[in-house]
C-alpha positions as CSV (number, residue, x, y, z in Angstrom):
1,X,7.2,-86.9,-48.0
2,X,7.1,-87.1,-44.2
3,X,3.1,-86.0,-42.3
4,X,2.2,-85.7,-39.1
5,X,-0.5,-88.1,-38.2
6,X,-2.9,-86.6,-35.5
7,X,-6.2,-89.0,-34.8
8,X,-8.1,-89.0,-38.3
9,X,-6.0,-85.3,-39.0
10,X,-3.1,-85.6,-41.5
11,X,-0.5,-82.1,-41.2
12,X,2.4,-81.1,-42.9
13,X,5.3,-81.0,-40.7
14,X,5.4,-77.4,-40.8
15,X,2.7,-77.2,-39.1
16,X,3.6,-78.9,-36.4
17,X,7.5,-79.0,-35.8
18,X,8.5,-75.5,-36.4
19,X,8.0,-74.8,-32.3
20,X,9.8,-78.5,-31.6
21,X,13.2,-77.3,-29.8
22,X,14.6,-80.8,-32.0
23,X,13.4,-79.5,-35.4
24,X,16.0,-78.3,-37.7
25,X,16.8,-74.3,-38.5
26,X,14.1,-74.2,-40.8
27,X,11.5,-76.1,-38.6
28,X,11.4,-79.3,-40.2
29,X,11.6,-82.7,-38.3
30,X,15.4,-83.9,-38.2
31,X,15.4,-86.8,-41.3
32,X,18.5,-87.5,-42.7
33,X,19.5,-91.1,-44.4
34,X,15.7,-91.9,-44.4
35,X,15.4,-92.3,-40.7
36,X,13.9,-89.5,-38.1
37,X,16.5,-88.4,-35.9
38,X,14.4,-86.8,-33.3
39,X,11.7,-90.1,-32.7
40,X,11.4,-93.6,-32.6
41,X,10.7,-96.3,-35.6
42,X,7.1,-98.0,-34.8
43,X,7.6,-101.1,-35.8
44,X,4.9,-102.9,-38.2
45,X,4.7,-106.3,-36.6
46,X,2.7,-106.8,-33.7
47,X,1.1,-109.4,-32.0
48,X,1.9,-111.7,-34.5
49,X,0.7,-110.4,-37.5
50,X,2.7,-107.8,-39.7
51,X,1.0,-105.2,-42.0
52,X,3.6,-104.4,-44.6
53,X,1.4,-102.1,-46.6
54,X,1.9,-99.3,-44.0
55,X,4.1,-96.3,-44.3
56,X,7.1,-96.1,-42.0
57,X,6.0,-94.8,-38.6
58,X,7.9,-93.2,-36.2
59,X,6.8,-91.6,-33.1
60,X,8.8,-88.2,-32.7
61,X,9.8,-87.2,-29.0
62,X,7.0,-84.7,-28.7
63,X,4.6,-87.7,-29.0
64,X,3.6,-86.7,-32.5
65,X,3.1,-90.0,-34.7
66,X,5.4,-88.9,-38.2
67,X,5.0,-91.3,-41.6
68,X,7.1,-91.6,-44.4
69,X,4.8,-91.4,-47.3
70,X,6.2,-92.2,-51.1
């Protein structure tokens, strides 16, 4: 299940993407194969130190931080 992550504010994409010019027809963010087609994977490791328990993080090209939540 993807969310938009907004500050301490969790959204449903719908919310959110159905104005996006790069959302689909039905106004959903572009995911197909488990990746987001319209941002950019945030990786997990940084500064030397990885946090592996985090969802998958991608930063869409509105500037909206999306996660993939299981």
């Amino acid at each position: 299940m993807l969310i938009v992550v907004m500050e301490d504010r969790l959204f449903p994409p719908e919310q959110v993407c159905h104005s996006c010019l790069l959302a689909d027809g039905k106004g959903q963010p572009r995911w197909y194969g488990g990746q987001l087609r319209c941002g950019q994977v945030i990786h997990k490791c940084g500064e030397n130190k990885c946090v592996e328990e985090q969802p998958e993080q991608y930063e869409c090209a509105m500037g909206f931080r999306i996660a993939n939540i299981r």
